[in-house]
FILUM-44353 format. One record per residue (C-alpha): residue number from 1; y, x, z. Coordinates in steps of 0.5 Angstrom, whole numbers. Example, Ala and Ser with C-alpha at 12.3 -4.5 7.8 and 13.67 -1.06 7.14 Angstrom:
<sites>
+-----+-------+-------+-------+
| num |     y |     x |     z |
+-----+-------+-------+-------+
|   1 |    -9 |    25 |    16 |
|   2 |    -2 |    27 |    14 |
+-----+-------+-------+-------+
</sites>
This chain:
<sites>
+-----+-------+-------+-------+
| num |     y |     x |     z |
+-----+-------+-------+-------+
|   1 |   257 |   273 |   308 |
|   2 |   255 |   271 |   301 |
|   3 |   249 |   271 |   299 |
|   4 |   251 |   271 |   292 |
|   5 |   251 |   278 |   290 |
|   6 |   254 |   279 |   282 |
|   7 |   252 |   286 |   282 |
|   8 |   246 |   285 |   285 |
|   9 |   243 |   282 |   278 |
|  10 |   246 |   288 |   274 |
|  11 |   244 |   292 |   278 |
|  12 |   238 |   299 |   277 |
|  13 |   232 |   296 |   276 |
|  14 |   232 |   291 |   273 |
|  15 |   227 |   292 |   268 |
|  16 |   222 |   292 |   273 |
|  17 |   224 |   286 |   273 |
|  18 |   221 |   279 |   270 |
|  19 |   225 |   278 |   263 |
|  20 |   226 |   270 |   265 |
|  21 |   230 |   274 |   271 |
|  22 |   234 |   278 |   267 |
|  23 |   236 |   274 |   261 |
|  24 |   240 |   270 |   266 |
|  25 |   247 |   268 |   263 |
|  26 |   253 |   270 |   267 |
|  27 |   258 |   265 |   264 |
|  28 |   257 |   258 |   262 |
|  29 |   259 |   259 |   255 |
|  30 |   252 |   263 |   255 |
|  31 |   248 |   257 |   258 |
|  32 |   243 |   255 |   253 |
|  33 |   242 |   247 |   252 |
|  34 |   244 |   241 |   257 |
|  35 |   249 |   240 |   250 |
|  36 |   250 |   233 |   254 |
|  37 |   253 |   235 |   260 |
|  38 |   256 |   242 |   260 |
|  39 |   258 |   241 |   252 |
|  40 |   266 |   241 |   252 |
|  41 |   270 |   235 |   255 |
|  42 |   262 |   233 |   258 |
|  43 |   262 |   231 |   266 |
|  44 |   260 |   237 |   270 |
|  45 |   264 |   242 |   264 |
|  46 |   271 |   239 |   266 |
|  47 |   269 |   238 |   274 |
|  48 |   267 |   246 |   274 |
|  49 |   273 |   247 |   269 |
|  50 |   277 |   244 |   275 |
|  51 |   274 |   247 |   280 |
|  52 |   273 |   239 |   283 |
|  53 |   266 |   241 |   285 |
|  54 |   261 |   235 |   289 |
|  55 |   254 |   235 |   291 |
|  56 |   249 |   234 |   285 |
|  57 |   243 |   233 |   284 |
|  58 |   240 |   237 |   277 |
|  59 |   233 |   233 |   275 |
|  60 |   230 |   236 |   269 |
|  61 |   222 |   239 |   268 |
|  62 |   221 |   246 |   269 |
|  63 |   225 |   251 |   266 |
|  64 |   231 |   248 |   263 |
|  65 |   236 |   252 |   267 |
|  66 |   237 |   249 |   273 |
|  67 |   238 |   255 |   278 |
|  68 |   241 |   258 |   273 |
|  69 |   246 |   252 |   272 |
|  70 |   247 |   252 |   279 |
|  71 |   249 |   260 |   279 |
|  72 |   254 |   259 |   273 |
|  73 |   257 |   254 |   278 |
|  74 |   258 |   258 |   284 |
|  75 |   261 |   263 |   280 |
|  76 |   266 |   259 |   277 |
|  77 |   268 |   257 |   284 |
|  78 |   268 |   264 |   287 |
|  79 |   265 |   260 |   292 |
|  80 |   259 |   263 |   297 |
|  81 |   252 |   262 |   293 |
|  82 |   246 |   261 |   298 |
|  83 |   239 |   259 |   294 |
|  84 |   234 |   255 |   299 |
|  85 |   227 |   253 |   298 |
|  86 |   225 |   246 |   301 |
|  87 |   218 |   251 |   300 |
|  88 |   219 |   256 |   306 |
|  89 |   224 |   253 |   311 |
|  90 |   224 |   247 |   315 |
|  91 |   230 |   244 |   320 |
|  92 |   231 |   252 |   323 |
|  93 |   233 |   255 |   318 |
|  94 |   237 |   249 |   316 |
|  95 |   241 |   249 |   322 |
|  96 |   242 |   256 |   321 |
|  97 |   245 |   256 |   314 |
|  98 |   250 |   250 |   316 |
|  99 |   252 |   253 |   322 |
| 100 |   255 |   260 |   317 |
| 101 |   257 |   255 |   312 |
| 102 |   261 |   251 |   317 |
| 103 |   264 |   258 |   319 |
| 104 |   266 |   260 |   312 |
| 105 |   270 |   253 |   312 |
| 106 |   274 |   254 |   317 |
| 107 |   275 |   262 |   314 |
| 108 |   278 |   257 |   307 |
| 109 |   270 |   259 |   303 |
| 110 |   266 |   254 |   300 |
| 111 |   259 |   254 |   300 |
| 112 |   255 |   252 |   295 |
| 113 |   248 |   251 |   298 |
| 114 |   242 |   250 |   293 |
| 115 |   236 |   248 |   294 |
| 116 |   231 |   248 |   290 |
| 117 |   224 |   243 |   289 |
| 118 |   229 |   238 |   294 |
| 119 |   223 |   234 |   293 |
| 120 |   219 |   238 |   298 |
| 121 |   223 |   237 |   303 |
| 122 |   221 |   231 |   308 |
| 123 |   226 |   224 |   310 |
| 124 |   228 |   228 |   317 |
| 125 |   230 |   235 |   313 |
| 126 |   233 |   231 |   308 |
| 127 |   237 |   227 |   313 |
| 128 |   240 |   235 |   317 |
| 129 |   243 |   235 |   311 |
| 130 |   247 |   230 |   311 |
| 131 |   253 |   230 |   316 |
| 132 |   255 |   237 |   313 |
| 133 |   256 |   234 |   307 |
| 134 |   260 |   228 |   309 |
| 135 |   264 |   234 |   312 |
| 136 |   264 |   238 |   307 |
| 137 |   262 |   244 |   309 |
| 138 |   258 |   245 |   303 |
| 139 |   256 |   243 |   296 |
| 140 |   249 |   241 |   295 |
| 141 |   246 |   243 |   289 |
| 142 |   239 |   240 |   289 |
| 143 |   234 |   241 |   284 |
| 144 |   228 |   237 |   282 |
| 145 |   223 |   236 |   277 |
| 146 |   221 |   229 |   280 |
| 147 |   226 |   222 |   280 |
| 148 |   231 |   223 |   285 |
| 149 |   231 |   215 |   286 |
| 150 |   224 |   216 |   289 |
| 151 |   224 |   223 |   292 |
| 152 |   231 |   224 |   295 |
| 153 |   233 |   220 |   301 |
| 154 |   239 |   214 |   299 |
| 155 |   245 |   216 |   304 |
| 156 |   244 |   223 |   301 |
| 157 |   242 |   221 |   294 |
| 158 |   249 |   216 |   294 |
| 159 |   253 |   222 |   297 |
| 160 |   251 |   227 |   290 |
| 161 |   251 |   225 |   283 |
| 162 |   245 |   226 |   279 |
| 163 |   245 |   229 |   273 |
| 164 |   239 |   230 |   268 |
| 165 |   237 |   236 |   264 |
| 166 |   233 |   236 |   259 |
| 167 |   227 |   239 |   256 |
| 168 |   230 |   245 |   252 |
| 169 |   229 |   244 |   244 |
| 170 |   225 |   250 |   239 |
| 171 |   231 |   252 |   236 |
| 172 |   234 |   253 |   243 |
| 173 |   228 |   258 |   245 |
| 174 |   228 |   261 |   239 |
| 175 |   235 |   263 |   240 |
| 176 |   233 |   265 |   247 |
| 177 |   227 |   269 |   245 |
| 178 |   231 |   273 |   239 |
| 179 |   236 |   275 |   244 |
| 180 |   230 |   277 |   249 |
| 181 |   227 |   282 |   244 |
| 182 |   232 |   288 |   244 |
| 183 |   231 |   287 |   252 |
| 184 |   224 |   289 |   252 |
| 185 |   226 |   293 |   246 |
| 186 |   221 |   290 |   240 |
| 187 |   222 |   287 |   235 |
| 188 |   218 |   281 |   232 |
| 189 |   217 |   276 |   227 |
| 190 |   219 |   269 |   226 |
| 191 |   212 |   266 |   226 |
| 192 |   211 |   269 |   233 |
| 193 |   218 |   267 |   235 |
| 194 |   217 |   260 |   232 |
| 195 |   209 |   259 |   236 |
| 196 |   212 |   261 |   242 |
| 197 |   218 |   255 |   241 |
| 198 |   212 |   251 |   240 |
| 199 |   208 |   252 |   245 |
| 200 |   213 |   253 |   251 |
| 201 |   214 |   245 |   250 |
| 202 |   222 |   246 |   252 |
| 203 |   221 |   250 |   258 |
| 204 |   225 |   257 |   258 |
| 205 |   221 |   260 |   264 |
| 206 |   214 |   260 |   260 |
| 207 |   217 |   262 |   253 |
| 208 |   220 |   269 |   256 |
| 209 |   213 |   270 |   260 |
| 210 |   210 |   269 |   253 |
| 211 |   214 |   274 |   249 |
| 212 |   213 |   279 |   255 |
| 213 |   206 |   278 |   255 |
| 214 |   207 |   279 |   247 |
| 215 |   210 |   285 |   248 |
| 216 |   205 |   289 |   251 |
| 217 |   200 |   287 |   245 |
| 218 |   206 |   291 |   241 |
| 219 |   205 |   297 |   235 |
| 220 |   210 |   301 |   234 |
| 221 |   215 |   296 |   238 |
| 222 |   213 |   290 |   233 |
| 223 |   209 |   285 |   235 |
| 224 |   204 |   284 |   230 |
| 225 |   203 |   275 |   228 |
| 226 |   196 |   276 |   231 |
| 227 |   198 |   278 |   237 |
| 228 |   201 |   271 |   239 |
| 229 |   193 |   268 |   238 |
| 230 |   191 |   273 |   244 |
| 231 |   197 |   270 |   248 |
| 232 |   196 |   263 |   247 |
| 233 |   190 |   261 |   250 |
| 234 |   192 |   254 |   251 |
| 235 |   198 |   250 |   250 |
| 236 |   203 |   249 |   256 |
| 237 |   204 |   241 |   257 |
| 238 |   209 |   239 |   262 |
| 239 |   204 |   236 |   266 |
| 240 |   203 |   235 |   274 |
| 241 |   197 |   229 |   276 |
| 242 |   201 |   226 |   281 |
| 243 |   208 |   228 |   279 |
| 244 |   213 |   223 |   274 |
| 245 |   210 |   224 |   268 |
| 246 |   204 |   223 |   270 |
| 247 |   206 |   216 |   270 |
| 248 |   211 |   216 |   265 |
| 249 |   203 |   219 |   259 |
| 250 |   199 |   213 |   262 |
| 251 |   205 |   208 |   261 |
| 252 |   206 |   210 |   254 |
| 253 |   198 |   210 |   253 |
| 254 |   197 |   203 |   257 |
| 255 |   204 |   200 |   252 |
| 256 |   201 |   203 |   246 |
| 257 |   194 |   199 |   247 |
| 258 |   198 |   193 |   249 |
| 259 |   202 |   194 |   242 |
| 260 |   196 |   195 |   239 |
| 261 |   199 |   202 |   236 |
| 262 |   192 |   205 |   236 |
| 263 |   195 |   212 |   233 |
| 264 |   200 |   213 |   239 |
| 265 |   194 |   211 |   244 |
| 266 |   190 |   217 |   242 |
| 267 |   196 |   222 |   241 |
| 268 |   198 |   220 |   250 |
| 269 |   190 |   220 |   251 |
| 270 |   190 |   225 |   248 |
| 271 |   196 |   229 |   251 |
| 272 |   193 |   228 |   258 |
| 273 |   186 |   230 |   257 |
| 274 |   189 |   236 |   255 |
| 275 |   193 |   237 |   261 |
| 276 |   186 |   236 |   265 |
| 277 |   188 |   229 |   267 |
| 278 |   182 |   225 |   271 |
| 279 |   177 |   223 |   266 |
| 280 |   175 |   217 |   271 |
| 281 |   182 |   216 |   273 |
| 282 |   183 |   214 |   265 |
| 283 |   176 |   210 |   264 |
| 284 |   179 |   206 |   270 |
| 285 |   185 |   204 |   267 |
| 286 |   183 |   203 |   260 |
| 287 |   178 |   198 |   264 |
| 288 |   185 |   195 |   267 |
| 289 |   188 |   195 |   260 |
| 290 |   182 |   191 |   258 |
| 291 |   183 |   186 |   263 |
| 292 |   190 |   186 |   263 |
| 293 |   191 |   185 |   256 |
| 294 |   186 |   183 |   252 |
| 295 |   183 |   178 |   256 |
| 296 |   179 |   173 |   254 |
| 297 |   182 |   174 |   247 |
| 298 |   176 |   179 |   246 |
| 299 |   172 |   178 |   252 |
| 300 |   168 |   184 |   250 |
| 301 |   173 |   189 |   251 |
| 302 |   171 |   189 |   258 |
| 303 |   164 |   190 |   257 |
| 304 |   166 |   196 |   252 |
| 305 |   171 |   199 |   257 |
| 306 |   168 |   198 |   263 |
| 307 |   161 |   201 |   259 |
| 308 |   165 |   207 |   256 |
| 309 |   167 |   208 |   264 |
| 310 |   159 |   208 |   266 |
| 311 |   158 |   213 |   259 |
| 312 |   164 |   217 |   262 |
| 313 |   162 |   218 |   269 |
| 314 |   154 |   220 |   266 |
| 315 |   156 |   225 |   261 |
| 316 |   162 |   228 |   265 |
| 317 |   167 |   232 |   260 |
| 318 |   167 |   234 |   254 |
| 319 |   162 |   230 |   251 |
| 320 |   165 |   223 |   256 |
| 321 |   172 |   224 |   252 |
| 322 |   169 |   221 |   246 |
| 323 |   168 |   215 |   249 |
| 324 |   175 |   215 |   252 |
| 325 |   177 |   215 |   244 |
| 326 |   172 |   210 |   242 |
| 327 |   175 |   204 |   248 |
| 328 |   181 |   206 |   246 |
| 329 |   180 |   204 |   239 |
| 330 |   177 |   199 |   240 |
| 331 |   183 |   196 |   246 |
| 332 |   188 |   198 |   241 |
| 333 |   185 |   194 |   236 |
| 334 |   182 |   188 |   239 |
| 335 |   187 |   181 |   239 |
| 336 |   191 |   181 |   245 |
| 337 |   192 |   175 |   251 |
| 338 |   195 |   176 |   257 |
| 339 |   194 |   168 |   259 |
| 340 |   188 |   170 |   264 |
| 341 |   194 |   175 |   268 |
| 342 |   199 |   170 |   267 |
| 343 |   194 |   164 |   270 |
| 344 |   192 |   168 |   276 |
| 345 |   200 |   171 |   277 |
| 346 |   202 |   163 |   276 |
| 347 |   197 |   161 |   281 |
| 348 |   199 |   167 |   287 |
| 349 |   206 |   164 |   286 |
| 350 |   205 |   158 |   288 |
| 351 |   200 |   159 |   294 |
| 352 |   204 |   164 |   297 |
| 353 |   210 |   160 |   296 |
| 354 |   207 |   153 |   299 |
| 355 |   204 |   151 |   305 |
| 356 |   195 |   152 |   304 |
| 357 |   193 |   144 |   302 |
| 358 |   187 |   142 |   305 |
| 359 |   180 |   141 |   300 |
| 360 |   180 |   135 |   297 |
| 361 |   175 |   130 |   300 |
| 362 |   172 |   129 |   295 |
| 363 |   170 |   137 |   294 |
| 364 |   168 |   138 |   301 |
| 365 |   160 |   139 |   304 |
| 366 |   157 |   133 |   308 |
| 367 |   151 |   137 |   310 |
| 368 |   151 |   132 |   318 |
| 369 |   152 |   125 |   318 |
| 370 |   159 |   124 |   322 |
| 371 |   161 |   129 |   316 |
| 372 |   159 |   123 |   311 |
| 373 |   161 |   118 |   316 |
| 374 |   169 |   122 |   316 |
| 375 |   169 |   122 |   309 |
| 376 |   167 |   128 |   307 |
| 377 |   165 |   128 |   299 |
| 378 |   166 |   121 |   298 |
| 379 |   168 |   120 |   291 |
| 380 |   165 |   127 |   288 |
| 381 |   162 |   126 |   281 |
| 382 |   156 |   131 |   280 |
| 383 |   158 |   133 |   273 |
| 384 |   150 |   133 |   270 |
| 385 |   150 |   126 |   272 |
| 386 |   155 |   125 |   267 |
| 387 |   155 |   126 |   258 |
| 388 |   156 |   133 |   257 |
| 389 |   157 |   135 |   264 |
| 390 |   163 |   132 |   264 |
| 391 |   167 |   128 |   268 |
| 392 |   175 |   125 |   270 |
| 393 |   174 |   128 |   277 |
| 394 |   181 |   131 |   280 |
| 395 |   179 |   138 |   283 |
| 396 |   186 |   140 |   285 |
| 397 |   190 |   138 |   292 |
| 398 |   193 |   132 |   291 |
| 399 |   200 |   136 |   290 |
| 400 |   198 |   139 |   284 |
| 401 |   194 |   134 |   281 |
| 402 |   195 |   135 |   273 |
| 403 |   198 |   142 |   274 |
| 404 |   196 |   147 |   269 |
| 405 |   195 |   155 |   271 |
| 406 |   192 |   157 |   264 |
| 407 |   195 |   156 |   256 |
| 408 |   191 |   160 |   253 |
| 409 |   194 |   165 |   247 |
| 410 |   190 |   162 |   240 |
| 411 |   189 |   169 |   239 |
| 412 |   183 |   171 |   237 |
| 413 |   176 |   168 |   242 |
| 414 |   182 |   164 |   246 |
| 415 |   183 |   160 |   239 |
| 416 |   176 |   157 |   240 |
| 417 |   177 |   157 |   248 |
| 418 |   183 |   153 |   246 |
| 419 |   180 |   148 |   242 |
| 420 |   174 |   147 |   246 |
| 421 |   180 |   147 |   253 |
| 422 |   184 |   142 |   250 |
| 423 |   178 |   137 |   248 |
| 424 |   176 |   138 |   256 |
| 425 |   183 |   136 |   258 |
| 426 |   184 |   130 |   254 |
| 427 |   176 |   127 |   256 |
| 428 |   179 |   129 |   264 |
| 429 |   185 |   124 |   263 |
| 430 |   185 |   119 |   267 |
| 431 |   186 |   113 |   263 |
| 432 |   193 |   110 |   264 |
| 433 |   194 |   102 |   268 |
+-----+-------+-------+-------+
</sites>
């Protein structure tokens, strides 16, 4: 049984369907975007031309014609073409489905199988999967919006080849939505055409439901330009808080500050309190950044960062985003040092990879007598008994003796901190003989 049905898609009643829907492509020439991939002569065009399929993953944001892409296939194959959704079914209706597919393989029918937000699906449901593709019982096709490296499980991902999707240009809309418009049956102006592009951040889906939305403000069938400021209520971002891109925003702002590129800080500060982000989420990070980054080369950043956090936590938003921006100016622009991240990393380095050295005797507390008779704080010179508070005493186990965790930049505050460290450190060596 096919549940891919042609005539179905074309059939009466379409228009009560929504637009997106409608405006499916039945053939590949017709697909818009993904150039990189279906253009002539590109990888998966010469696989579909050759009828070669094999399982794949199509990784890309939300409405770039992943399912589309994955019907055109079936298509092309003539094979069986069976949507799933990791949302409604669990490992029932896996067994269920493979078993139908494992009966059109021994008919001579291949199955196209595709599942759609293959994320969704857990480790175990992934797993189900598997035998019947290492058969080939079916084609997987599997569609996510998050990195398959770490949504989709090795043995599956290691049998499908991933392909990346990529957001759909404004021109690409453009040409969608003016081949929309006789559809719906209005007509409108380039201005409209050229804001919904925009506002749709690649995504087909959204831009069809803002033209449909459009349409309904239509007088004499032409949507007027005003029209399109009703609809646009607030710009669609490509945003999913515990998604990748979540990840990928707060890595360009965090990079942005580290490069000290103040005006591309702001546009990704900006870009994620757009789309809702947390506001103490950002605050906490931007502390980070302080510590991480700047250090001791300005060690005000941190008491400015962790004091826009406090202002953030006490006017809540709006009015706490102003003090995102100030801290983000002000890490962007101070001198940057990592020294003090790195002296940590080094010291962790070494006490995880050696054995745990004893206190050196001289450091230890001998508050009882035999503590004293044993040897314990023999040797120790009291600092404030010595001119400037300051003495040749080894402090480090005997095996580290002289070893040097901290360097510091000579940027900023840490040029005066390396000055007054390499005073210490001559006055701290041990006069040779």
């Amino acid at each position: 049984m096919s549940l891919f049905e042609p005539e179905a898609l074309a059939g009466a009643g379409a228009e009560g369907r929504p637009l997106a829907e409608r405006m499916r492509p039945e053939r590949l020439e017709d697909f818009a975007g993904q150039e990189h991939i279906v253009g002539p002569g590109k990888p998966l065009r010469a696989q579909i031309e050759r009828d070669q399929l094999s399982s794949m993953i199509l990784w890309g944001p939300p409405g770039v014609g992943k399912t589309t892409l994955a019907r055109l296939i079936a298509r092309a194959s003539k094979a069986d073409f069976i949507p799933f959704s990791a949302v409604m079914s669990g490992i029932k209706e896996i067994k269920t489905v493979m078993a139908e597919a494992e009966r059109n393989r021994a008919r001579g029918r291949r199955t196209v199988l595709f599942i759609d937000e293959i994320h969704r699906f857990n480790k175990a449901q992934q797993d189900a999967f598997l035998p019947y593709v290492e058969r080939g019982d079916v084609i997987l096709i599997g569609a996510t919006t998050e990195n398959p490296s770490f949504e989709v499980v090795s043995a599956l991902l290691s049998r499908a080849r991933v392909y990346a999707l990529r957001p759909l240009t404004e021109e690409e809309i453009g040409a969608l939505l003016r081949k929309a418009l006789p559809v719906l049956g209005v007509t409108a102006g380039e201005a409209v055409l050229d804001e919904i592009a925009r506002y749709s951040n690649g995504d087909a889906r959204t831009a069809y439901n803002l033209l449909e939305l459009a349409a309904a403000a239509a007088v004499d069938r032409h949507i007027p330009d005003e029209a399109i400021g009703d609809v646009l209520q607030r710009r669609v971002l490509l945003y999913d808080k515990s998604g990748e891109e979540h990840f990928n925003l707060i890595s360009a702002l965090h990079k942005s500050v580290r490069s000290s590129d103040v005006d591309a800080a702001l546009y990704w500060l900006g870009r994620m309190l757009e789309s809702g982000e947390d506001r103490l989420y950002l605050a906490r990070r931007l502390v980070r950044m302080a510590i991480e980054d700047i250090g001791l080369a300005d060690p005000r950043a941190m008491e400015q960062a962790v004091a826009a956090w406090q202002t953030v936590h006490f006017l809540g938003e709006p009015e706490g985003d102003q003090a995102l921006a100030q801290i983000t100016i002000y890490l962007s622009v101070a001198p940057k040092s990592d020294a003090a991240y790195r002296a940590l990393n080094a010291v962790l380095e070494d006490v995880r990879a050696n054995r745990a050295e004893p206190v050196p005797m001289q450091l230890r507390n001998a508050p009882t007598r035999a503590m004293k008779q044993w040897g314990y704080g023999k040797g120790y010179e009291h600092a404030h008994q010595f001119e400037d508070a300051m003495t040749g005493m080894e402090c480090l186990p005997e095996r580290l003796a002289g070893r040097r965790f901290y360097e510091p930049s000579g940027r900023g505050m840490e040029q005066r901190i390396a000055e007054r460290l390499a005073e210490i450190r001559k006055r701290r060596e041990k006069p040779e003989g």
